[in-house]
Residue frames relative to the residue before (quaternion, step in Angstrom):
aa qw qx qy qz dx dy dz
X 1.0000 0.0000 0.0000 0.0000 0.00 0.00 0.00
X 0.6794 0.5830 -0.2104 0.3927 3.51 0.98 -0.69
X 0.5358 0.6240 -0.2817 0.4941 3.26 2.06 -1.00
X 0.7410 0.5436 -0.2198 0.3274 2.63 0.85 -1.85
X 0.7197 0.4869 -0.2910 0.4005 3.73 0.94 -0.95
X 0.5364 0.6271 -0.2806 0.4902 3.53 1.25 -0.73
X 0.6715 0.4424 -0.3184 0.5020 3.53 1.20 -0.71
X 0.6370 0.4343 -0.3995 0.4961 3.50 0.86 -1.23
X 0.7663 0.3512 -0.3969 0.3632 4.22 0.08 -0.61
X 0.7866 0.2516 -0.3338 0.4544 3.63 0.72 0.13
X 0.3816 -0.8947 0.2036 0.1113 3.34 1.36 0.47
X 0.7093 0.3948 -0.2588 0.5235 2.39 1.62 2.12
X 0.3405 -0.8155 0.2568 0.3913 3.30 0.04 0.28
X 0.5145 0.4689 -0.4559 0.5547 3.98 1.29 -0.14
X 0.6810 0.4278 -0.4376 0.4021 4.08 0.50 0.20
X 0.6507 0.5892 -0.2718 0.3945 3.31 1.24 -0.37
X 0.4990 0.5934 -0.3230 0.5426 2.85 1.57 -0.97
X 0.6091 0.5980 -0.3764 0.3602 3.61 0.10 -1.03
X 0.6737 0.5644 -0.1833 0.4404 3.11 1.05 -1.92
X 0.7741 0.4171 -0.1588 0.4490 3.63 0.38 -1.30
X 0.3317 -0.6185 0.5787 0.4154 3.68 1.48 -0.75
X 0.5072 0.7157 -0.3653 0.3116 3.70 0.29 0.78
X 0.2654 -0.7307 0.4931 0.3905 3.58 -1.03 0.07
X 0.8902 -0.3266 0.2041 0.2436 2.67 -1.22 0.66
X 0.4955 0.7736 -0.0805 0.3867 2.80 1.29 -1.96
X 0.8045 0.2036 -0.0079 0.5580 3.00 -0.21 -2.44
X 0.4713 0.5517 -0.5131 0.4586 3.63 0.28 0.33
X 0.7003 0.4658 -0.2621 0.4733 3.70 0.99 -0.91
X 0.6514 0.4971 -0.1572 0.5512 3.29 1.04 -0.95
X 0.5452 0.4297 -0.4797 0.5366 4.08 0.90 -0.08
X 0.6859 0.5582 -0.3038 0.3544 3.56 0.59 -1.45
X 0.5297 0.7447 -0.1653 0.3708 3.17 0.85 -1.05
X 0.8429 0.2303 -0.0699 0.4812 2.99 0.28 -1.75
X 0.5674 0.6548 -0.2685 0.4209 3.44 1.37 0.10
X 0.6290 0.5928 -0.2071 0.4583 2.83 1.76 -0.50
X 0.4778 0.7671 -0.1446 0.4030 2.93 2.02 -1.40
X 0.7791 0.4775 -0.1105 0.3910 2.46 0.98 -1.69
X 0.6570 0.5240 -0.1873 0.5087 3.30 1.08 -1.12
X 0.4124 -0.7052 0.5099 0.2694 3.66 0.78 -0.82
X 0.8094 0.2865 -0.1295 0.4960 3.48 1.05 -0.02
X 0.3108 -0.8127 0.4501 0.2006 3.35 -0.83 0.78
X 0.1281 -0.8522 0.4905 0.1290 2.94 -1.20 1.46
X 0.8462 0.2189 -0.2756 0.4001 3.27 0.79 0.83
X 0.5265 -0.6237 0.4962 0.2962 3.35 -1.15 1.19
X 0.1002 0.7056 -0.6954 -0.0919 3.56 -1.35 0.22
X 0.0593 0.7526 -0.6557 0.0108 2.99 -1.50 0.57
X 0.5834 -0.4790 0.1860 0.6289 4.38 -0.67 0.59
X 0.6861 0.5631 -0.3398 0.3110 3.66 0.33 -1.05
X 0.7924 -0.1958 0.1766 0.5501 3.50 0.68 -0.85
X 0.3745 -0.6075 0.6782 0.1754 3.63 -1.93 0.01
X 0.1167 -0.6962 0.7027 -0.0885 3.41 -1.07 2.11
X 0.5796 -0.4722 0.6378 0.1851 3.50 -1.59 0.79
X 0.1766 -0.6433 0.7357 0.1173 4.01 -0.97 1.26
X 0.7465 -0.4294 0.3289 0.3876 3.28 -1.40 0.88
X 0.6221 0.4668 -0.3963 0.4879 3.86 0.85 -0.71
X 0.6170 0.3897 -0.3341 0.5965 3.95 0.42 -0.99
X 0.7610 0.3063 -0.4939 0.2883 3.63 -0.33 0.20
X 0.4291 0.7225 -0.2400 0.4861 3.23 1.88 -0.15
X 0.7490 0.3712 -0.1485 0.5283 3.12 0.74 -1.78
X 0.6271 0.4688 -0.4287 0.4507 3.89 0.67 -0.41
X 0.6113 0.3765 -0.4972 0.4872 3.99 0.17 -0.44
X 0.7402 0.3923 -0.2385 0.4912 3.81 0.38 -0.07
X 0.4639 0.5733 -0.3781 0.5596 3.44 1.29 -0.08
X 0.7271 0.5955 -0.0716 0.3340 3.35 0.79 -1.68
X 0.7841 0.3130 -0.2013 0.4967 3.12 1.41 -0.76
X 0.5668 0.7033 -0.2446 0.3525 3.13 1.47 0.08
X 0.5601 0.5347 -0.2027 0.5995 2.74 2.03 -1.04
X 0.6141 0.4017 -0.4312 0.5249 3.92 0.51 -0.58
X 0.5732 0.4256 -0.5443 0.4405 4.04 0.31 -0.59
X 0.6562 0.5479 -0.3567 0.3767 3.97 0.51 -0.98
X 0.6924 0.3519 -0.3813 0.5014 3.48 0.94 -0.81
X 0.4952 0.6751 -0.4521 0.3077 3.49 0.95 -0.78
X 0.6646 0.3997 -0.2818 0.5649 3.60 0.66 -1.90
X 0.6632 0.4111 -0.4914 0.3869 4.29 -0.29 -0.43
X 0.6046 0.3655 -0.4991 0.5017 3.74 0.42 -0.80
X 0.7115 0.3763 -0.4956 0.3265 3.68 -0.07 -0.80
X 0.7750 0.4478 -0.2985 0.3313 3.46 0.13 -1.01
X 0.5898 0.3870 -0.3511 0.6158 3.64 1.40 -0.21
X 0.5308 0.4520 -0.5561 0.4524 3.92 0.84 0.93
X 0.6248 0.5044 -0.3171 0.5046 3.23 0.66 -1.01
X 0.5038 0.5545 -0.4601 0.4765 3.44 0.58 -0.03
X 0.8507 0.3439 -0.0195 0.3970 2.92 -0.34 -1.70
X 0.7743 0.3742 -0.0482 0.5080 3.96 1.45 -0.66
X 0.2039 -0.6100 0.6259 0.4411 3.94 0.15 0.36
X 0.2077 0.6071 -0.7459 0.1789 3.19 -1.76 0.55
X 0.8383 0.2943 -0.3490 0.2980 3.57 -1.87 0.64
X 0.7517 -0.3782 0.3135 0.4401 3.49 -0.69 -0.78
X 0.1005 -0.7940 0.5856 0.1285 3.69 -0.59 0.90
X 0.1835 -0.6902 0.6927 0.1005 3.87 -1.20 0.30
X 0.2693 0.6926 -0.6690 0.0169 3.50 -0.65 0.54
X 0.5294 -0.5798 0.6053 0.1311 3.34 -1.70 1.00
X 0.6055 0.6136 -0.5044 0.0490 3.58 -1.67 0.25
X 0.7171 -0.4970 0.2039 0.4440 3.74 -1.47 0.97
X 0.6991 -0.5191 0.2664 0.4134 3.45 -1.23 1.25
X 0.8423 0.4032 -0.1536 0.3231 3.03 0.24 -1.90
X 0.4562 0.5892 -0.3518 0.5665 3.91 1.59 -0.20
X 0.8190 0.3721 -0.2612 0.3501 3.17 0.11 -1.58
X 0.5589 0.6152 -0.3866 0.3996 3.58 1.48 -0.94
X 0.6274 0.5297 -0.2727 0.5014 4.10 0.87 -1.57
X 0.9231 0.2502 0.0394 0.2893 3.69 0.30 -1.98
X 0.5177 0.6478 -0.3316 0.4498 3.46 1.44 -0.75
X 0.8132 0.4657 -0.1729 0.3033 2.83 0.75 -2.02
X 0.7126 0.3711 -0.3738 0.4635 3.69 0.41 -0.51
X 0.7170 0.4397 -0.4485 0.3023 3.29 0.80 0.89
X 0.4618 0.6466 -0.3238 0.5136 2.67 1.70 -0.11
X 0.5319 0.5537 -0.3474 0.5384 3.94 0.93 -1.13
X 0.6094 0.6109 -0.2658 0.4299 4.02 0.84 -1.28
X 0.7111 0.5380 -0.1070 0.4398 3.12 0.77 -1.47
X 0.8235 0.4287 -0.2023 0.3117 3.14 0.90 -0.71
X 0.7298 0.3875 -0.3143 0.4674 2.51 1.76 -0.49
X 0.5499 0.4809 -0.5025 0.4625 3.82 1.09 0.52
X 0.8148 0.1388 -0.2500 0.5044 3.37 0.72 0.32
X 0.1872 -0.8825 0.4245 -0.0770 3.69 -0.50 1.58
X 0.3529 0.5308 -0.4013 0.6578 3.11 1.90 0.59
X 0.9143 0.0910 -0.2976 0.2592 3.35 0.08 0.24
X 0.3067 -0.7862 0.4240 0.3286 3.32 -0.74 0.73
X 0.0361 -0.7912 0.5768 0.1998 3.94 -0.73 -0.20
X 0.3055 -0.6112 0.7108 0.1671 3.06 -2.56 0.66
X 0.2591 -0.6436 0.7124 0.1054 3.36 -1.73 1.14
X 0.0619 -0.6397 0.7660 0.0155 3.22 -1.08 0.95
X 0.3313 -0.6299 0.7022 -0.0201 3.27 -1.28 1.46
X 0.5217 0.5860 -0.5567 0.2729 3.76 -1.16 0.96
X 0.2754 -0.7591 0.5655 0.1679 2.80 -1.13 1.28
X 0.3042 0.5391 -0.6620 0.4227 4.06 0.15 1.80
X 0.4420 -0.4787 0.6586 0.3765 3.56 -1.80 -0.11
X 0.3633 -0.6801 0.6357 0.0384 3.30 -0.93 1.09
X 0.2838 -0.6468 0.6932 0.1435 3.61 -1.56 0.71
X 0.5754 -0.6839 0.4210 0.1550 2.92 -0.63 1.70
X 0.8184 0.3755 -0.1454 0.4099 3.12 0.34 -1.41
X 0.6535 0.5712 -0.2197 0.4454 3.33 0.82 -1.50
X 0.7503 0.3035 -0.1492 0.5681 3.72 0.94 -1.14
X 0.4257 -0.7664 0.3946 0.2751 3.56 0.91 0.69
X 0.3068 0.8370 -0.2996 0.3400 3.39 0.73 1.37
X 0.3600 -0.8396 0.3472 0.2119 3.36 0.60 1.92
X 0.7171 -0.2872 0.3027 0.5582 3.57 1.03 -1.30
X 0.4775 -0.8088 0.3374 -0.0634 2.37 -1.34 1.81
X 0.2610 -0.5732 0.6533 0.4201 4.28 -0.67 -0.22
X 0.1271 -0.6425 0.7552 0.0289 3.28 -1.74 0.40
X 0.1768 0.6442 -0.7218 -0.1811 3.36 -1.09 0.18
X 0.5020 0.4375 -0.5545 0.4991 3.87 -1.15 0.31
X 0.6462 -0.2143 0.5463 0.4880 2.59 -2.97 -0.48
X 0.4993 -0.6038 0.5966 0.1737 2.96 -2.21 0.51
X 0.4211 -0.8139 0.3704 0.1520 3.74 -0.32 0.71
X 0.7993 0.2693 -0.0791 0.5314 3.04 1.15 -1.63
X 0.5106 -0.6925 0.4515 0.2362 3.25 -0.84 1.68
X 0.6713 0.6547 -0.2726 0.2155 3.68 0.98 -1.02
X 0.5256 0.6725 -0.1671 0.4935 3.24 1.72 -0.73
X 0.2662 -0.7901 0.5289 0.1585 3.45 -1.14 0.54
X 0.3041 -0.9156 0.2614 0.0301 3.61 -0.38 1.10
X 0.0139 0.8416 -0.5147 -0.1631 3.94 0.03 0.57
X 0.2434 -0.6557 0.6668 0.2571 3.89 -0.42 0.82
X 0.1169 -0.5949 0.7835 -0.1360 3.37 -1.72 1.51
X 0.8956 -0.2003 0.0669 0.3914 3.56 -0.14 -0.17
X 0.4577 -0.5315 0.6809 0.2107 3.61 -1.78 -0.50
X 0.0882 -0.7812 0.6179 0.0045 3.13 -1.51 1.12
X 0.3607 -0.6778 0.5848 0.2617 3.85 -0.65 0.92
X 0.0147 -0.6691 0.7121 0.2120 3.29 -1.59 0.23
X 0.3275 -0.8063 0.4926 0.0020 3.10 -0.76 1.60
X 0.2262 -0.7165 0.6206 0.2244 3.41 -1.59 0.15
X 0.3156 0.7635 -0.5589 0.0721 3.93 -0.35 0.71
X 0.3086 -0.6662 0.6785 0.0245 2.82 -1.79 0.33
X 0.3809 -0.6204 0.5687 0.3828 3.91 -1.16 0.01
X 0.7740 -0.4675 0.3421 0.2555 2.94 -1.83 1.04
X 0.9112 0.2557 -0.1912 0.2604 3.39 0.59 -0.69
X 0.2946 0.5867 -0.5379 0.5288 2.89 2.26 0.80
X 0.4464 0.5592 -0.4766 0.5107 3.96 0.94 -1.20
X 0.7458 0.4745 -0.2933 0.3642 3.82 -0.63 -1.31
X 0.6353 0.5353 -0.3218 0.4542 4.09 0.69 -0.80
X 0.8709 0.3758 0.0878 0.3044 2.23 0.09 -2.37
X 0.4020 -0.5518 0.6143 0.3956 4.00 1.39 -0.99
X 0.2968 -0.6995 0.6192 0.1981 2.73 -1.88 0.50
X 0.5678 -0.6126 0.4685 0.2879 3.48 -1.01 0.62
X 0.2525 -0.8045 0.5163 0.1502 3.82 -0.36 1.29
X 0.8313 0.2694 -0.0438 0.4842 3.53 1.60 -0.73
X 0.7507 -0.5172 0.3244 0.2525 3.67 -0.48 -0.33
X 0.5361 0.5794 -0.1885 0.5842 2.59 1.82 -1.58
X 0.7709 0.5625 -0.2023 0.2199 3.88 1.05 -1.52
X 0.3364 0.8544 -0.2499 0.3073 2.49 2.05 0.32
X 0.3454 0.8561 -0.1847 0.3372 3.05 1.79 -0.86
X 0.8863 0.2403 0.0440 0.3933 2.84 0.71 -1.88
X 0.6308 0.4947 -0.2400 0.5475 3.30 1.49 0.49
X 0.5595 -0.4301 0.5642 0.4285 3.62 -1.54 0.83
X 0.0636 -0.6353 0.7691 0.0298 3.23 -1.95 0.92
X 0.1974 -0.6928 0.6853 0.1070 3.70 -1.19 0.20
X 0.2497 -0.8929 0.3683 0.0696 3.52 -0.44 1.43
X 0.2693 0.8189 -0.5009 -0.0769 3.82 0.71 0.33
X 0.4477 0.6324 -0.6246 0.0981 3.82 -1.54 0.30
X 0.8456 -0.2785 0.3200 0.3240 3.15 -1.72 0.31
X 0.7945 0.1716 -0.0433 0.5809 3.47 1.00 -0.85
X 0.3138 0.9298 -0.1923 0.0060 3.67 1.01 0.91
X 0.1340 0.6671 -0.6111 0.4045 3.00 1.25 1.87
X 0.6103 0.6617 -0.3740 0.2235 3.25 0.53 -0.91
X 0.2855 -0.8760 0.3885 0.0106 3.46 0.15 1.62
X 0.4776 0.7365 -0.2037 0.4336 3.59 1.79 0.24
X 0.1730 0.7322 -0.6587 -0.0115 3.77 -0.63 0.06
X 0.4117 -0.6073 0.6689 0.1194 3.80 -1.11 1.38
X 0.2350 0.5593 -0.7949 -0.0110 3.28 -1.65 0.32
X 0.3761 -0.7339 0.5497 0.1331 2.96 -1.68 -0.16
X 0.0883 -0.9041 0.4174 0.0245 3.39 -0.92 0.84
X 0.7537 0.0423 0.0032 0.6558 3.87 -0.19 0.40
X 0.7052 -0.3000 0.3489 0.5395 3.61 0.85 0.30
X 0.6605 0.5302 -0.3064 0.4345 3.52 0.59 -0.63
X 0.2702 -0.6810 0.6176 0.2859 4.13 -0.87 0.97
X 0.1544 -0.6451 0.7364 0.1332 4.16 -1.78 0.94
X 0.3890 -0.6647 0.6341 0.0693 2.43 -1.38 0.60
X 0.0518 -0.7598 0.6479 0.0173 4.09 -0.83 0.99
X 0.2312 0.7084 -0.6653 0.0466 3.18 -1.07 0.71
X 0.2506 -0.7630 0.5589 -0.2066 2.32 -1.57 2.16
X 0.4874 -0.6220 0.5818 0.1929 3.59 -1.23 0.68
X 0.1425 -0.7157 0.6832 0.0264 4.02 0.17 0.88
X 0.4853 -0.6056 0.6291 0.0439 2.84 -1.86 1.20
X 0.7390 -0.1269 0.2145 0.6259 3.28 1.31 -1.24
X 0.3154 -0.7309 0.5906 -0.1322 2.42 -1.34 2.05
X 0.1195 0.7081 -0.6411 0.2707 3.56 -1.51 1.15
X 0.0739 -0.7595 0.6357 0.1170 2.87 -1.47 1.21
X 0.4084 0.6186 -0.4142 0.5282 3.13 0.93 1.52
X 0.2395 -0.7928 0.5450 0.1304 3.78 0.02 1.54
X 0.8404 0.3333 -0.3741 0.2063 3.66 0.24 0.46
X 0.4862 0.4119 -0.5145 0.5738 2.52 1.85 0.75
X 0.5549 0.4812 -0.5273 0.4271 3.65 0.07 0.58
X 0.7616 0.3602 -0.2816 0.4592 3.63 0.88 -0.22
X 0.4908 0.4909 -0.3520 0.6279 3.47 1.67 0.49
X 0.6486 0.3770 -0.3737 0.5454 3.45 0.92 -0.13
X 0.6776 0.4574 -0.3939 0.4201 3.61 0.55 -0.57
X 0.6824 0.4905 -0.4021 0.3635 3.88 1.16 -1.22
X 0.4962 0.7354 -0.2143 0.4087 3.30 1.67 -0.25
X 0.5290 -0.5473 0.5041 0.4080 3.50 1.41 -0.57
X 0.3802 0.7488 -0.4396 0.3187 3.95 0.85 -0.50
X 0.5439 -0.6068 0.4208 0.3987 3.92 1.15 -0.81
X 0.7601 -0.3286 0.2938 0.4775 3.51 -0.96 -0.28
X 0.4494 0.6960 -0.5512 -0.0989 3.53 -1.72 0.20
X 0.6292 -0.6969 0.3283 0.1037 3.05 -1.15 1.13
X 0.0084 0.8558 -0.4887 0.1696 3.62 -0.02 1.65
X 0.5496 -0.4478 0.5623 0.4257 3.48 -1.73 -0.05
X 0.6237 -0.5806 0.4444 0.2766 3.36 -1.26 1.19
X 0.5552 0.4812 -0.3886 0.5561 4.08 0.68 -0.31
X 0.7013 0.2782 -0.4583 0.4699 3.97 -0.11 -0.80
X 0.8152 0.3597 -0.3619 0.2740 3.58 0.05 -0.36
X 0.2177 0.8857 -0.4001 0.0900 3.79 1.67 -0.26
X 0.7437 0.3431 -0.1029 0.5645 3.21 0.62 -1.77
X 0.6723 0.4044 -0.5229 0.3332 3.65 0.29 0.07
X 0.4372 0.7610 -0.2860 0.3846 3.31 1.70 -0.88
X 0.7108 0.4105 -0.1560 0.5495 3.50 0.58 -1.86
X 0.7611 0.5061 -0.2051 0.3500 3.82 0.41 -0.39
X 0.4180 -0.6887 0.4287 0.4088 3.19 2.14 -0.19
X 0.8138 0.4131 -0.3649 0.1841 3.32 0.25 0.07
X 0.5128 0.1444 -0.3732 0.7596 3.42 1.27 1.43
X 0.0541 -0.6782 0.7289 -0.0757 3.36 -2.03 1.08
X 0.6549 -0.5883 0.4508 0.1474 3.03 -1.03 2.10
X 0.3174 0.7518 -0.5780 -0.0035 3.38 -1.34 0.77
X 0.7081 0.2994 -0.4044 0.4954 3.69 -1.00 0.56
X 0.0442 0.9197 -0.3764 0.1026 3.07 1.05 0.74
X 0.6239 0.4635 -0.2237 0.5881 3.47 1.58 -1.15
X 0.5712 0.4825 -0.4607 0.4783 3.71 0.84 0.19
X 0.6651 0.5875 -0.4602 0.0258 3.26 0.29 -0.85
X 0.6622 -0.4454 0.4295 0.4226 4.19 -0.96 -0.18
X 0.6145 -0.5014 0.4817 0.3728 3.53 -0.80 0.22
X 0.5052 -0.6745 0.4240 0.3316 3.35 -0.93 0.79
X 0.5071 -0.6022 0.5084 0.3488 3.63 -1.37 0.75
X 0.5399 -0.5200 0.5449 0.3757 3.70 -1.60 0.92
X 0.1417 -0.6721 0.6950 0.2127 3.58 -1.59 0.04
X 0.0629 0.9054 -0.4199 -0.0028 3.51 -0.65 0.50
X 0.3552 -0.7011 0.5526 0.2775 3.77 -0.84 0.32
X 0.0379 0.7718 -0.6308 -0.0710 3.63 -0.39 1.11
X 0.1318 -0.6881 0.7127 0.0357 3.48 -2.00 0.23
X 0.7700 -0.5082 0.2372 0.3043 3.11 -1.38 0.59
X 0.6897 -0.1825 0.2057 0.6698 3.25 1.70 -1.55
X 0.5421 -0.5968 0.5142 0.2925 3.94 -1.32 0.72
X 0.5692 0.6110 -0.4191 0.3564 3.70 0.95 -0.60
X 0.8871 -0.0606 0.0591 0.4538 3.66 -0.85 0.59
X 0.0297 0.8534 -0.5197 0.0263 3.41 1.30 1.06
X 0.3772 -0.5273 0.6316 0.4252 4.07 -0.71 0.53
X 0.5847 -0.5491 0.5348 0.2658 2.88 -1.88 0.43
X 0.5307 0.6340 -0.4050 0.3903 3.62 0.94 -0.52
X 0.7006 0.4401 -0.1780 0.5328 3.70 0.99 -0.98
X 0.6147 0.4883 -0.3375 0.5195 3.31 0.77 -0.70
X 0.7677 0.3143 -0.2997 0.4712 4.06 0.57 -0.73
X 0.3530 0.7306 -0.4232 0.4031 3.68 1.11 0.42
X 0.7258 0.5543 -0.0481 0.4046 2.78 0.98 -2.01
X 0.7318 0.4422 -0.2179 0.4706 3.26 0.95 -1.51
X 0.5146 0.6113 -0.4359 0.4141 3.48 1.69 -0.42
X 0.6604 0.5134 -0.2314 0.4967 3.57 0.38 -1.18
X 0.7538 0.4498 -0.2995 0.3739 3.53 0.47 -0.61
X 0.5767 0.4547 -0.2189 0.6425 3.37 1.70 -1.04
X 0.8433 0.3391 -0.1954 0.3683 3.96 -0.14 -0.92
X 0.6969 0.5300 -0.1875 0.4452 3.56 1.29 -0.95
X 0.2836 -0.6162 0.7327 0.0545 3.75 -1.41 0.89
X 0.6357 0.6602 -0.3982 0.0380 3.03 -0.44 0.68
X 0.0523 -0.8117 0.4301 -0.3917 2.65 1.01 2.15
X 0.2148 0.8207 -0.5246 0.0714 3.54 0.62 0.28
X 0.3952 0.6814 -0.5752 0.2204 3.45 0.40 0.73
């Protein structure tokens, strides 16, 4: 289509070439096959020159606008590259995204007012694509090879309790002493009657008899500031009770390596710019190293 117009405004096909950076030739051969294609010829040729048939003068005012919508959609899409702009979607776990996501997002928005974004709070792994999801929090290992990852931080998983269950009851020096103490169970999967640490390199096993179960971290840390006994969060749900004295880390030298945090995306190729300055936000403005 481009051949074809380039011929009809310089009214030829060895200028067009020139124009397009072509031979001649394939300039003949584009037209051509367009014609083929179309079923109708749109242009007369003869040695002297090259006239538009009533159909080619047809097909070019429509040719013409089609091609400016094409340049139209590339300038946009090579802004949005180069410019946050449009609609952002970004995924992550309620109670993270609710403390950490958000004040960067609120940040985000206001250094960049071309664009508008959605938080989706949930504590599942989301399909990027399928759930129309620019990028994503993660805490944990990452599963799906297909995805493209930025490491941002580290997450403790902690054991605490309040001082004055600690003050009754003792603290537990080991894993094993778990045994002998109220526990409060809280995760995603929270039958699981088990807590992992780790020791000289070696993985322990605790199993414990919870008083109270929940897959809801603040009511397990209202039960613990309560005296309720021990349970065994991500270092962020329990921060502000921590700093305030009213829960105090223990088995601490047991605990597992901290979990990766990460920004995922669909793919690194031709990242928009809108995602890309998210990222660099969180990386520049965010702490969230909680190891």
């Amino acid at each position: 289509m481009q051949a074809f117009v380039a011929v009809a405004d310089l009214q030829g096909f060895a200028p067009a070439a020139r124009k397009l950076r072509l031979s001649p030739s394939g300039v003949t051969r584009l037209v051509a096959a367009l014609e083929d294609h179309l079923g109708v010829r749109l242009l007369q040729r003869t040695t002297r020159k090259v006239a538009l048939t009533d159909a080619g003068a047809r097909y070019l005012e429509r040719a013409r606008r089609i091609l400016a919508d094409v340049e139209e959609a590339e300038i946009a899409a090579e802004s949005e590259r180069t410019q946050p702009a449009g609609r952002l979607v970004v995924s992550a776990p309620v109670g993270f995204g609710r403390l950490h996501v958000g004040p960067v997002v609120t940040a985000y928005l206001k250094k960049y007012p071309e664009v508008s974004c959605e938080l989706r709070l949930q504590d599942r792994v989301v399909s990027l694509v399928e759930d129309g999801v620019d990028l994503a929090v993660r805490i944990g290992e990452l599963a799906d090879s297909a995805i493209v990852a930025r490491h941002v931080g580290e997450m403790r998983r902690i054991v605490v309790a309040s001082p004055a269950y600690l003050a009754a009851r003792g603290e537990p020096n080991t894993p094993a002493a778990l045994a002998a103490h109220d526990t409060i169970q809280f995760g995603a999967n929270a039958v699981t009657a088990e807590w992992r640490f780790v020791s000289d390199g070696e993985e322990l096993r605790a199993d414990i008899a919870p008083r109270f179960v929940t897959n809801v971290a603040d009511a397990a840390i209202q039960y613990a500031e309560a005296g309720g006994g021990l349970t065994r969060v991500l270092a962020y749900q329990a921060a502000e009770a921590i700093r305030r004295g009213r829960l105090r880390i223990v088995l601490q030298r047991f605990e597992q390596k901290p979990l990766p945090i990460h920004m995922v995306y669909p793919t690194s190729r031709l990242l928009s710019a809108k995602v890309r300055a998210f990222i660099d936000l969180v990386v520049e403005t965010a702490d969230w190293h909680f190891g």
